[in-house]
Backbone as XML, in Angstrom:
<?xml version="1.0"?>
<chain id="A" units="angstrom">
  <residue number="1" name="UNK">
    <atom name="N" x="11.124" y="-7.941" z="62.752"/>
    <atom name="CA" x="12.421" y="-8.239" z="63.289"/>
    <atom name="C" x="13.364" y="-7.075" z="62.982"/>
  </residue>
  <residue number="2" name="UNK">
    <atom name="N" x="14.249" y="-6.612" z="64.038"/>
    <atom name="CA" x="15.433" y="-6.059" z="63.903"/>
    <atom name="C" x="16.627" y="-5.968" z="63.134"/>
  </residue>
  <residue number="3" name="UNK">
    <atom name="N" x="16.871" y="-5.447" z="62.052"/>
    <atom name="CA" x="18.301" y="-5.731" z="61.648"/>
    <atom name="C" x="19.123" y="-6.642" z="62.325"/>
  </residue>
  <residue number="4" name="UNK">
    <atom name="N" x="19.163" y="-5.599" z="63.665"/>
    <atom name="CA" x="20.169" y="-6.395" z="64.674"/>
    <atom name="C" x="19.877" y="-7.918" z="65.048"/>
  </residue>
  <residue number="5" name="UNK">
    <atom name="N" x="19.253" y="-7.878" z="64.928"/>
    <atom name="CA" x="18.552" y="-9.463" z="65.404"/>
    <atom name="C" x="18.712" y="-10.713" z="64.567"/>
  </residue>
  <residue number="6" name="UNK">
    <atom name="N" x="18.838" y="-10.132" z="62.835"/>
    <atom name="CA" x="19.047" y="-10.743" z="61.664"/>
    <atom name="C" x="20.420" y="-10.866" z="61.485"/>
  </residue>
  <residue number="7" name="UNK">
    <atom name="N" x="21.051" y="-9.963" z="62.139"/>
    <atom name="CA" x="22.837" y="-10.519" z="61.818"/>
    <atom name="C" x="22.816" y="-11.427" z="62.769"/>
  </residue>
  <residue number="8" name="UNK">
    <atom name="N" x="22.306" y="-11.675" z="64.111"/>
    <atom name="CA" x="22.769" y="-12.588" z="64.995"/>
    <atom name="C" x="22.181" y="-14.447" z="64.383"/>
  </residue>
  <residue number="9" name="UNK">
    <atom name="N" x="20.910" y="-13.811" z="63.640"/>
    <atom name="CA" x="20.636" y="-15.385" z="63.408"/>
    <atom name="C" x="21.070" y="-15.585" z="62.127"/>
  </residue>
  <residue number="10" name="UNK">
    <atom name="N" x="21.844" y="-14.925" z="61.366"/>
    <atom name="CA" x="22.922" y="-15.451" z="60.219"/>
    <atom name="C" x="23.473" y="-16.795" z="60.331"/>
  </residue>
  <residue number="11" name="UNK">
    <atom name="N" x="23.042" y="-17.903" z="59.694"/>
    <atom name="CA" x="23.667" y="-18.945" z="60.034"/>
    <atom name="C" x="24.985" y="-18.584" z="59.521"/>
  </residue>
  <residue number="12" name="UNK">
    <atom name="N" x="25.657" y="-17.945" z="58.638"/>
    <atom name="CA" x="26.971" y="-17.806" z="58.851"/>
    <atom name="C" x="27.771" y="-17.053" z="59.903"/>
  </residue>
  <residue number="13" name="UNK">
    <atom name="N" x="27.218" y="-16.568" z="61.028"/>
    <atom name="CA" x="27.603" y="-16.027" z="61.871"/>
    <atom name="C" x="27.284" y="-16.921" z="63.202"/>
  </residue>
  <residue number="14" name="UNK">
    <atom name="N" x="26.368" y="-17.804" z="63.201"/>
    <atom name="CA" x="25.534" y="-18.595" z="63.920"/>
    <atom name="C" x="26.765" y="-20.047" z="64.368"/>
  </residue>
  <residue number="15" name="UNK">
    <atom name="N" x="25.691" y="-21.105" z="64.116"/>
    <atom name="CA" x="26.087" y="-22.275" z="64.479"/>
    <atom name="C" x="26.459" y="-23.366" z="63.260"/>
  </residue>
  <residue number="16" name="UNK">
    <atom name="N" x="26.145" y="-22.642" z="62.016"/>
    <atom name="CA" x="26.925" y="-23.146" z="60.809"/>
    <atom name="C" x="27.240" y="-24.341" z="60.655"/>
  </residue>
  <residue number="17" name="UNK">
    <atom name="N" x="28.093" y="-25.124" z="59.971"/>
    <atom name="CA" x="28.303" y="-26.361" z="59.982"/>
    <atom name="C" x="29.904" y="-26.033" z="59.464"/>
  </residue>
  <residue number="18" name="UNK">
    <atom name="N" x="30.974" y="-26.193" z="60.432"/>
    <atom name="CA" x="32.376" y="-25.781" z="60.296"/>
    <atom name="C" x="33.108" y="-24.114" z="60.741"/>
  </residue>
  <residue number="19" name="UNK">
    <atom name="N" x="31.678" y="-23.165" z="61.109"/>
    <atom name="CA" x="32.049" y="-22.387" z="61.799"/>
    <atom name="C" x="31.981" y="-22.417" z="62.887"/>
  </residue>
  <residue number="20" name="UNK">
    <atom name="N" x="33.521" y="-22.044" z="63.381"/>
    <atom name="CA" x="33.070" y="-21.541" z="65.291"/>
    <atom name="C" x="34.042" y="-20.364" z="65.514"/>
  </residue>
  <residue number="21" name="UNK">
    <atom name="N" x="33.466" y="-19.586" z="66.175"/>
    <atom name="CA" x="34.385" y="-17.999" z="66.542"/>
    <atom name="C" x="35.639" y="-18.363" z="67.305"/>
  </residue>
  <residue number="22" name="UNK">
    <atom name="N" x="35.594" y="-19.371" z="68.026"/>
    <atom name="CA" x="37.111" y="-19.652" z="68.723"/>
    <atom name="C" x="37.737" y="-20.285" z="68.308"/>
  </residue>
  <residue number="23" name="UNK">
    <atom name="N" x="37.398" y="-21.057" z="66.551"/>
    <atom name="CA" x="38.475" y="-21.565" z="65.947"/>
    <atom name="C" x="38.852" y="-21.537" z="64.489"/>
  </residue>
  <residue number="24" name="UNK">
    <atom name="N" x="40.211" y="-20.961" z="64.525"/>
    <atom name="CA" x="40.437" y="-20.599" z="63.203"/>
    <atom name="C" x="40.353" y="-21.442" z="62.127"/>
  </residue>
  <residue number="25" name="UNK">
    <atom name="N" x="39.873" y="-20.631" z="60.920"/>
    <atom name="CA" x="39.582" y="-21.545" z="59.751"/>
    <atom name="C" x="40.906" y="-22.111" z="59.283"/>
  </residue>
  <residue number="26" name="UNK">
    <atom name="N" x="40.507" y="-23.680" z="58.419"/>
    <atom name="CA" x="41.919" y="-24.357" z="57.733"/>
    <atom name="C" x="41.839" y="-23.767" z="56.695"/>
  </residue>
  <residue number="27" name="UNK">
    <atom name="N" x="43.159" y="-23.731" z="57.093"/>
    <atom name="CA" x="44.059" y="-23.266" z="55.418"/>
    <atom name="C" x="44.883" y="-24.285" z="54.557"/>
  </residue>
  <residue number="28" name="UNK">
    <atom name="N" x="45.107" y="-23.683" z="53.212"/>
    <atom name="CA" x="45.338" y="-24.825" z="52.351"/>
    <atom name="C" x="46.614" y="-25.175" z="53.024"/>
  </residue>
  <residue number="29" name="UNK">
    <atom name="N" x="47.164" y="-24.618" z="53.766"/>
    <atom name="CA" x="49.065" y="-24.736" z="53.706"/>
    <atom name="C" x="48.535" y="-26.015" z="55.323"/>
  </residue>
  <residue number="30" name="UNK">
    <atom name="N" x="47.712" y="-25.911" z="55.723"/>
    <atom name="CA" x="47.162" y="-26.786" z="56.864"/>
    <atom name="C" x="47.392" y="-28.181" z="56.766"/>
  </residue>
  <residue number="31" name="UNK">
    <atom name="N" x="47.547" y="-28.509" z="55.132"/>
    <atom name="CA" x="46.698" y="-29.793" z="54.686"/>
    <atom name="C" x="48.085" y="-31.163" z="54.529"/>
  </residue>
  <residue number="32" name="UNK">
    <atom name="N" x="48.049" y="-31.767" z="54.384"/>
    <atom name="CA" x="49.287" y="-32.788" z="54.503"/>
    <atom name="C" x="49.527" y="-33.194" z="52.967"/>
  </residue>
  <residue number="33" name="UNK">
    <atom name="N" x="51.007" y="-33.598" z="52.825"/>
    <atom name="CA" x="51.185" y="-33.772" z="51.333"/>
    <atom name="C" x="49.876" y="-34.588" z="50.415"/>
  </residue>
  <residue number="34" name="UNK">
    <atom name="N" x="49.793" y="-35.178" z="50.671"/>
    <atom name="CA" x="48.713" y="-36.445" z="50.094"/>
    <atom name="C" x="46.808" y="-35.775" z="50.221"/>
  </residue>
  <residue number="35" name="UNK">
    <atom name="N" x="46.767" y="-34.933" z="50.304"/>
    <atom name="CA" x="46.002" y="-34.501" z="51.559"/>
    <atom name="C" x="44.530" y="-33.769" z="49.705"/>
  </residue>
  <residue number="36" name="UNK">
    <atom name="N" x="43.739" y="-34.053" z="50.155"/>
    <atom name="CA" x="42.716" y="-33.558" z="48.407"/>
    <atom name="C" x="41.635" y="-32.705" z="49.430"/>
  </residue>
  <residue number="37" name="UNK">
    <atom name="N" x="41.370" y="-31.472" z="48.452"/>
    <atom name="CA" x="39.962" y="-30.795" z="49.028"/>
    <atom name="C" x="38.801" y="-31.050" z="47.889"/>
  </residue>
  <residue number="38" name="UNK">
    <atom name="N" x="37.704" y="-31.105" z="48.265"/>
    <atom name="CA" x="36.556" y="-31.457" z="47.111"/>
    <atom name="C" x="35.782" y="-30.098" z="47.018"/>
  </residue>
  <residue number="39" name="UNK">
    <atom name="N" x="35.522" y="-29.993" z="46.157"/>
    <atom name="CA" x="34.633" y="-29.160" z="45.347"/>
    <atom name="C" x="33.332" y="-29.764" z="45.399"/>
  </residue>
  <residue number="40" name="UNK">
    <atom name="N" x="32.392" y="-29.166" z="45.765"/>
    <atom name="CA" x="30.853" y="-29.490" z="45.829"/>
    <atom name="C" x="29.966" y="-28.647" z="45.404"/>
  </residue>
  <residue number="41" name="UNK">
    <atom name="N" x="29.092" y="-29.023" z="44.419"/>
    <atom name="CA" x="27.710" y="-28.273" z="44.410"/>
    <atom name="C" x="26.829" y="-28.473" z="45.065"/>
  </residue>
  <residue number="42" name="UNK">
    <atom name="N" x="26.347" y="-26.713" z="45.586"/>
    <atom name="CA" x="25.165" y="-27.087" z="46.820"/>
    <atom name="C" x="24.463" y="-27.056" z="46.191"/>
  </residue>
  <residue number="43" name="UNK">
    <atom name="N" x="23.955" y="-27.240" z="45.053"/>
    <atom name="CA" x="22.453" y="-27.596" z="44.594"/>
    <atom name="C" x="22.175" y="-28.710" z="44.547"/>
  </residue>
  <residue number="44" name="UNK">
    <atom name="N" x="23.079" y="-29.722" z="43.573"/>
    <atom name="CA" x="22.767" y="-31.044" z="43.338"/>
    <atom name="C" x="24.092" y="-32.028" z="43.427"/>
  </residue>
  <residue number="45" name="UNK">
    <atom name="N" x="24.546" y="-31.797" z="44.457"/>
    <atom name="CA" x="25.602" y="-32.619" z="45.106"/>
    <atom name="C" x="26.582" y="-33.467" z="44.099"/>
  </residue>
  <residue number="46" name="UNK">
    <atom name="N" x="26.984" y="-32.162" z="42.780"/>
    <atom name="CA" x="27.942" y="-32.820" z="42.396"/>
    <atom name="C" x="29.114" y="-32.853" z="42.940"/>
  </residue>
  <residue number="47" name="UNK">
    <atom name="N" x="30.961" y="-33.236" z="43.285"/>
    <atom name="CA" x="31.933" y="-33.119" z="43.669"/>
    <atom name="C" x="32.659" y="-33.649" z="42.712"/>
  </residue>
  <residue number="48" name="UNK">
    <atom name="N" x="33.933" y="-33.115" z="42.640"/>
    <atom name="CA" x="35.198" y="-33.448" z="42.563"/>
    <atom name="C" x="36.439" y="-32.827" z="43.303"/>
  </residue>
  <residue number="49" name="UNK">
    <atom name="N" x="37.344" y="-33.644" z="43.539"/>
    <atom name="CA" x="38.612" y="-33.407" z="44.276"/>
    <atom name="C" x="39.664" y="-33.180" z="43.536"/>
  </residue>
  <residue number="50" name="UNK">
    <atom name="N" x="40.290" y="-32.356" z="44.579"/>
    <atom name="CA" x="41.370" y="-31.507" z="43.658"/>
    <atom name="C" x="42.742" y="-31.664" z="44.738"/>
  </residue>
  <residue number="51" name="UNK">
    <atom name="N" x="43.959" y="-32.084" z="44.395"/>
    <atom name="CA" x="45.438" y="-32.113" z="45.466"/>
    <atom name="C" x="45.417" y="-30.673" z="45.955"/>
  </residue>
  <residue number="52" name="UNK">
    <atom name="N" x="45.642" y="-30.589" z="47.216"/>
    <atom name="CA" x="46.408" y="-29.194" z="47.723"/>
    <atom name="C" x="47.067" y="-28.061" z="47.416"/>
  </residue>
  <residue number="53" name="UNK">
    <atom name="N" x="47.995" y="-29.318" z="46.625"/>
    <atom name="CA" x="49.345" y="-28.012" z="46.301"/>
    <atom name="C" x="48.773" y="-28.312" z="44.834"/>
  </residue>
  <residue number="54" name="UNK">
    <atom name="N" x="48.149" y="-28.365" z="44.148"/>
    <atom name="CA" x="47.772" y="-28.153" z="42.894"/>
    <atom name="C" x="47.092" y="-26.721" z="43.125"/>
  </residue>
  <residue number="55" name="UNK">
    <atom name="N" x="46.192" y="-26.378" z="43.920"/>
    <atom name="CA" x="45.225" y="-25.535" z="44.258"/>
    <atom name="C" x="46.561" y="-24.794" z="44.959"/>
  </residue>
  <residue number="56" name="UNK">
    <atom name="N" x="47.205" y="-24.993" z="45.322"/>
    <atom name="CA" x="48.134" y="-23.788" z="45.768"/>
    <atom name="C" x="48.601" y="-22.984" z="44.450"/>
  </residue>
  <residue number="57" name="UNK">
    <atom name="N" x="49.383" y="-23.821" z="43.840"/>
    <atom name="CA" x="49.862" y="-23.499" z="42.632"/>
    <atom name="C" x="48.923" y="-22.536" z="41.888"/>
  </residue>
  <residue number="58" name="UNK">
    <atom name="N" x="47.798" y="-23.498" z="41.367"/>
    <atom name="CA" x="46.746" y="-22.258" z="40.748"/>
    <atom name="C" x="46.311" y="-20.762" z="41.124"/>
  </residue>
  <residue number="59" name="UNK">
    <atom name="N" x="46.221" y="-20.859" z="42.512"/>
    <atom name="CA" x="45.887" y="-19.883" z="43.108"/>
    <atom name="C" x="46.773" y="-18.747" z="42.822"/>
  </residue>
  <residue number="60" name="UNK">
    <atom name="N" x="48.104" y="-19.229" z="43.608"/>
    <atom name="CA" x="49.574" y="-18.249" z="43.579"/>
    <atom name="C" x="49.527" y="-17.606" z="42.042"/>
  </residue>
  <residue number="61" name="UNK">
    <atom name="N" x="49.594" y="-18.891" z="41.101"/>
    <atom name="CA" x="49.359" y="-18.244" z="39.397"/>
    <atom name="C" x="48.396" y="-17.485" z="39.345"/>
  </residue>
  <residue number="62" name="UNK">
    <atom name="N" x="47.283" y="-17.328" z="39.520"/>
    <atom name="CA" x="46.454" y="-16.180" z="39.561"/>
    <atom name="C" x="46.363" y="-15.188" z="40.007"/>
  </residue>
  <residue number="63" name="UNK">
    <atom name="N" x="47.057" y="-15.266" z="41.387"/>
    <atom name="CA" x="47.376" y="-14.335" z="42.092"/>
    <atom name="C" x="45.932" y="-13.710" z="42.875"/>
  </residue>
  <residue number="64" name="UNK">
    <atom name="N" x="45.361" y="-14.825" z="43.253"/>
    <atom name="CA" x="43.916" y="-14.497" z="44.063"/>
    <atom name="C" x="43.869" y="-15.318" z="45.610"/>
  </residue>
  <residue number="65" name="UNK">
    <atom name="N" x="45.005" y="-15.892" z="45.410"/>
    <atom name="CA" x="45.445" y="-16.524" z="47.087"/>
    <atom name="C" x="46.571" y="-17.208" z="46.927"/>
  </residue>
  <residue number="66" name="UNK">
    <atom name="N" x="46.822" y="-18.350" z="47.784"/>
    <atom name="CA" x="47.995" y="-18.858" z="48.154"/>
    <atom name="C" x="47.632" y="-20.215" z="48.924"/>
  </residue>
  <residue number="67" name="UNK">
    <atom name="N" x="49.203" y="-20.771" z="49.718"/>
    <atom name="CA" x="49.379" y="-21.374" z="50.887"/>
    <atom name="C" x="48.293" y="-20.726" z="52.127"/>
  </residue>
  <residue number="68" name="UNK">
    <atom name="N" x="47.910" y="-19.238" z="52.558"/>
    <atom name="CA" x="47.222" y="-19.164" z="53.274"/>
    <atom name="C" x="45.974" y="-18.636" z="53.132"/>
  </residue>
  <residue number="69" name="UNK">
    <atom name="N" x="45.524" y="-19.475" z="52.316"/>
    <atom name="CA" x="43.657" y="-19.507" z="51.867"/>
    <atom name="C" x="42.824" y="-20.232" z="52.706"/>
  </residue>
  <residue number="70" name="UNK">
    <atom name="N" x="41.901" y="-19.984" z="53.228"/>
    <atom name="CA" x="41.046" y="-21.059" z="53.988"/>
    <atom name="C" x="40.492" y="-22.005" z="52.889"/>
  </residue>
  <residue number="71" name="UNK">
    <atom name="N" x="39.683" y="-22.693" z="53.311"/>
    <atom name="CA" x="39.873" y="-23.908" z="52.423"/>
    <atom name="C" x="38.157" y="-23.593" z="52.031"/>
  </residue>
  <residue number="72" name="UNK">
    <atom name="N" x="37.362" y="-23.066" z="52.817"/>
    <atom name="CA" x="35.866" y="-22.769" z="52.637"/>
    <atom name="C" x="36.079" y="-21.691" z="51.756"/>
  </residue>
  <residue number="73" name="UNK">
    <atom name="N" x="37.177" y="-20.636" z="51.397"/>
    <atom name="CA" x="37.435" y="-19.663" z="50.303"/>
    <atom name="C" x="37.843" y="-19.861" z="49.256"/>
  </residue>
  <residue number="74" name="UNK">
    <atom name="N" x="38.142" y="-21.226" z="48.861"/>
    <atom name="CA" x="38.245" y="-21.759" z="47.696"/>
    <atom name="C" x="37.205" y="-21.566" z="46.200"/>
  </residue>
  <residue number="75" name="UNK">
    <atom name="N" x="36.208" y="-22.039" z="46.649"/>
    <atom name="CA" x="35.352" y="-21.875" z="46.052"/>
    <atom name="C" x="34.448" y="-20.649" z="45.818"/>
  </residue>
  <residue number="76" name="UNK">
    <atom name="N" x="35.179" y="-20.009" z="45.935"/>
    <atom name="CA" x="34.806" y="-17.979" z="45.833"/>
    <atom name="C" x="35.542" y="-18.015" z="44.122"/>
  </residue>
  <residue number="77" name="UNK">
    <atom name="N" x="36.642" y="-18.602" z="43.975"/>
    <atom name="CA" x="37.505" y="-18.637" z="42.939"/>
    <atom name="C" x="37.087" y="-19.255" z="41.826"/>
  </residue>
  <residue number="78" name="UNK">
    <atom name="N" x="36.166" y="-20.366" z="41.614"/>
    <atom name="CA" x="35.520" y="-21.104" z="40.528"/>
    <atom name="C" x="34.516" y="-20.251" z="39.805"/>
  </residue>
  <residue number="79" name="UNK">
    <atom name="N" x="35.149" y="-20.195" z="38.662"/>
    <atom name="CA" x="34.214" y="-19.104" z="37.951"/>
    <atom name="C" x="33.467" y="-19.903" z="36.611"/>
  </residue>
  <residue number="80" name="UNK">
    <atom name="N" x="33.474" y="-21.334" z="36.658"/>
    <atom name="CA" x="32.367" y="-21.969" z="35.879"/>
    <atom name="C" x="30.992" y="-22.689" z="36.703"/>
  </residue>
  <residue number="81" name="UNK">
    <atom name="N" x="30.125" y="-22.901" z="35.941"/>
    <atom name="CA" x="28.953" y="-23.518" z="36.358"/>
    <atom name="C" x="28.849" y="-24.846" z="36.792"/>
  </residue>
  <residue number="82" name="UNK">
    <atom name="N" x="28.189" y="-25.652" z="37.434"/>
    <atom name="CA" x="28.083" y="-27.125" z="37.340"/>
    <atom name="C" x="27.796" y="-27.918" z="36.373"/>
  </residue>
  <residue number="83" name="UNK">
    <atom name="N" x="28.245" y="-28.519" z="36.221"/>
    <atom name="CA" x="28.534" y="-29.867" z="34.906"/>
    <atom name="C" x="27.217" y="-30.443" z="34.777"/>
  </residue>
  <residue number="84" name="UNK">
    <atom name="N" x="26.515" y="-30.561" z="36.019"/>
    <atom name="CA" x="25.413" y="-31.668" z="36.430"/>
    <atom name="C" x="23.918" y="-30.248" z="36.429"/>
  </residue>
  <residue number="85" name="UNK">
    <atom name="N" x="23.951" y="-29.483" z="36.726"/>
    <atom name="CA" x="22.432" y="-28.826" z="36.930"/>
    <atom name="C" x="22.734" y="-26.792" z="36.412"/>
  </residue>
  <residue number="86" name="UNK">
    <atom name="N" x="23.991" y="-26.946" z="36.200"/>
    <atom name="CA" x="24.073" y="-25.277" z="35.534"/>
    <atom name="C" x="24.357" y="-23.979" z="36.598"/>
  </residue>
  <residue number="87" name="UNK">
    <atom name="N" x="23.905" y="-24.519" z="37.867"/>
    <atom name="CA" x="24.483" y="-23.473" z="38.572"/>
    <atom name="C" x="25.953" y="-23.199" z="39.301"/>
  </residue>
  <residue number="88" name="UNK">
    <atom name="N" x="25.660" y="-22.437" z="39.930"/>
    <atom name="CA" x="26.699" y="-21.320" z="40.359"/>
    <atom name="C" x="26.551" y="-21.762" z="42.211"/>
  </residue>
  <residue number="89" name="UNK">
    <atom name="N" x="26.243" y="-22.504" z="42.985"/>
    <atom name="CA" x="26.748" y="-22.386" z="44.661"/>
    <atom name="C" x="28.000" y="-23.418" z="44.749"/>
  </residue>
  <residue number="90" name="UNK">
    <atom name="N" x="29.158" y="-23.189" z="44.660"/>
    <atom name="CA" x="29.772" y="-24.049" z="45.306"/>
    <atom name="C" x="30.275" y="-23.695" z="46.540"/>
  </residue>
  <residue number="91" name="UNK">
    <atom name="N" x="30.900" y="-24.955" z="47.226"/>
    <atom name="CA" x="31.666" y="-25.216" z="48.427"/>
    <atom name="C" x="32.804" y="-25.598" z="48.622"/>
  </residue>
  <residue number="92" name="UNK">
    <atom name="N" x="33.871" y="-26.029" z="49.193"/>
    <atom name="CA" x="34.545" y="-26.481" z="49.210"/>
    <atom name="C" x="35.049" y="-27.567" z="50.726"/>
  </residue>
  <residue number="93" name="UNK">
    <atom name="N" x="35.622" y="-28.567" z="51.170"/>
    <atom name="CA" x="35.671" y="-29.257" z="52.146"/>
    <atom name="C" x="36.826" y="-29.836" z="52.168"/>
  </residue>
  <residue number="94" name="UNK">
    <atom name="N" x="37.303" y="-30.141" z="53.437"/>
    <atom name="CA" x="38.689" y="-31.002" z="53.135"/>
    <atom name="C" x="37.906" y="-32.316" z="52.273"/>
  </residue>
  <residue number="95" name="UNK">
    <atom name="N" x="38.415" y="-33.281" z="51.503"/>
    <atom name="CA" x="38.104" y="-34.538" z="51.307"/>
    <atom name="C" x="38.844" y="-35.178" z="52.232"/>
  </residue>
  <residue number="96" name="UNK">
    <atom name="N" x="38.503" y="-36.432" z="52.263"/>
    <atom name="CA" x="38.938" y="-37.997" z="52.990"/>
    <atom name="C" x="40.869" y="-37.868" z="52.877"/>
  </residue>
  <residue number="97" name="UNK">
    <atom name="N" x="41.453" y="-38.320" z="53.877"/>
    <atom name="CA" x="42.703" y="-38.124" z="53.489"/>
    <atom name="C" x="43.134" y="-39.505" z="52.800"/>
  </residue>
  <residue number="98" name="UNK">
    <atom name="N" x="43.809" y="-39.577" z="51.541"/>
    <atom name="CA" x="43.986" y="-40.828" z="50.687"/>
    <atom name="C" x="46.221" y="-41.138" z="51.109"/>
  </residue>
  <residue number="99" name="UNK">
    <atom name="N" x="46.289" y="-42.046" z="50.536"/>
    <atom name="CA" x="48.083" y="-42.603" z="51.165"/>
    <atom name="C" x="48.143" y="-42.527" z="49.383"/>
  </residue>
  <residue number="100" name="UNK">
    <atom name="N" x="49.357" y="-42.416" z="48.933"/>
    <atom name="CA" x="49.618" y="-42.745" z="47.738"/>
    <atom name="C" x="49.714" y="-44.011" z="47.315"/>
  </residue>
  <residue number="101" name="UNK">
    <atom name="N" x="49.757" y="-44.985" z="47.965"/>
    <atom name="CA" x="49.266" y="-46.409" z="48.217"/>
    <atom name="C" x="48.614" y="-47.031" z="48.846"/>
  </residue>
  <residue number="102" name="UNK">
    <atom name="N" x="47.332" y="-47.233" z="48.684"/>
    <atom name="CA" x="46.180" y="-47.604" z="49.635"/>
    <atom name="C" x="46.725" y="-49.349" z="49.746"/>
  </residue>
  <residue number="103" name="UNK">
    <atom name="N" x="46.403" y="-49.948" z="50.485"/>
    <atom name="CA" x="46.570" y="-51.271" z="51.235"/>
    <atom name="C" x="45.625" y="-52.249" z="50.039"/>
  </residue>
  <residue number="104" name="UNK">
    <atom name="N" x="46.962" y="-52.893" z="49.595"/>
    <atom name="CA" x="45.926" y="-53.672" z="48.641"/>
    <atom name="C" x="46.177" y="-53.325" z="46.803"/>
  </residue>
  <residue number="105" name="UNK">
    <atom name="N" x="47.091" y="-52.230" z="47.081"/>
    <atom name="CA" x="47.192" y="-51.549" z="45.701"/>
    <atom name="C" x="48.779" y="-52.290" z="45.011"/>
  </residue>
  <residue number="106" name="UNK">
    <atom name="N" x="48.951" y="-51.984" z="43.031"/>
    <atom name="CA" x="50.094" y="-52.235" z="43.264"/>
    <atom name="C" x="50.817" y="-51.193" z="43.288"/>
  </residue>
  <residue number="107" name="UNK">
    <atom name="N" x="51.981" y="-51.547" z="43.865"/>
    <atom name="CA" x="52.801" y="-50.936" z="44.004"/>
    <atom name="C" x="52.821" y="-50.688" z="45.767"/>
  </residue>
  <residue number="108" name="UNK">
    <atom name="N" x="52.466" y="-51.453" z="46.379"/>
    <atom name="CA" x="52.117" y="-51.182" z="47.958"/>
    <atom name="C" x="53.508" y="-52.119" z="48.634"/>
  </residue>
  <residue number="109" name="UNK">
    <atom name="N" x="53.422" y="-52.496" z="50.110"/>
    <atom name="CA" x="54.415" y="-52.697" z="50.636"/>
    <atom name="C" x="54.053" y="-54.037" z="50.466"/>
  </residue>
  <residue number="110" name="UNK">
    <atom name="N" x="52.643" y="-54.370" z="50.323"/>
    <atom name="CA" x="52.586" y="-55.893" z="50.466"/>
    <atom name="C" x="52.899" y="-56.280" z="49.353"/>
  </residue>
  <residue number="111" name="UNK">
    <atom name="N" x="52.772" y="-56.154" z="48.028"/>
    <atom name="CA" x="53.429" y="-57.086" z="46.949"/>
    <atom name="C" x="54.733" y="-57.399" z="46.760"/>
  </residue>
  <residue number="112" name="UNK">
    <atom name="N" x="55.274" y="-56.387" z="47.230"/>
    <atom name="CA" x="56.672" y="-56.376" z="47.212"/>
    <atom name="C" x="57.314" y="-55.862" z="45.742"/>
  </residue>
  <residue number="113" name="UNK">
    <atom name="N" x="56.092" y="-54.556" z="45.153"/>
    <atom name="CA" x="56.593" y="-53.808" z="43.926"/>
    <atom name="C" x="56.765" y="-52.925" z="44.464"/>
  </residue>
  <residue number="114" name="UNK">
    <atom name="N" x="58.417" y="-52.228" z="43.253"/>
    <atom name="CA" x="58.312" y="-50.612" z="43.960"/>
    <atom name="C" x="57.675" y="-49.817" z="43.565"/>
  </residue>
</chain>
């Protein structure tokens, strides 16, 4: 095979899962107040979620990004291992979008606490 031939079947250049050439990547400043990105290990599918503007904050303090970070460049920045198996691939993803009061919670509209 061709060099040339090997950049084209780059799945990061390819058909990927969240890449496409005609659409720009999300950025953290993208994300809505309430709004969490997760942290994932691609080895052994550990996660945790992290707020937006927490990860803004950190970033800006470090001075290794900002408000306009893609959100898949996050995890370029984690410079410890996994908790669960020791390595080093992470990812990053929007998480699920959460309300600061989920339906059912207290402090929600239905109990009638503030």
């Amino acid at each position: 095979m061709k060099p040339e031939d090997r950049l084209h079947r780059s799945p990061r250049l390819s058909g990927a899962p969240g890449f496409s050439p005609d659409r720009p990547p999300m950025l953290l400043c993208h994300l809505g107040q309430h709004a969490r990105v997760r942290l994932v290990c691609s080895f052994c599918g550990w996660s945790r979620s992290y707020g937006a503007h927490a990860l803004i904050a950190r970033l800006t303090a470090k001075g290794t990004g900002g408000p306009r970070t893609a959100i898949a460049h996050v995890a370029r920045h984690v410079p410890w291992p996994c908790p669960m198996c020791r390595r080093m691939g992470w990812r990053t993803e929007p998480a699920a979008l959460t309300s600061p009061n989920p339906p059912g919670s207290a402090g929600g509209a239905e109990t009638g606490l503030p």
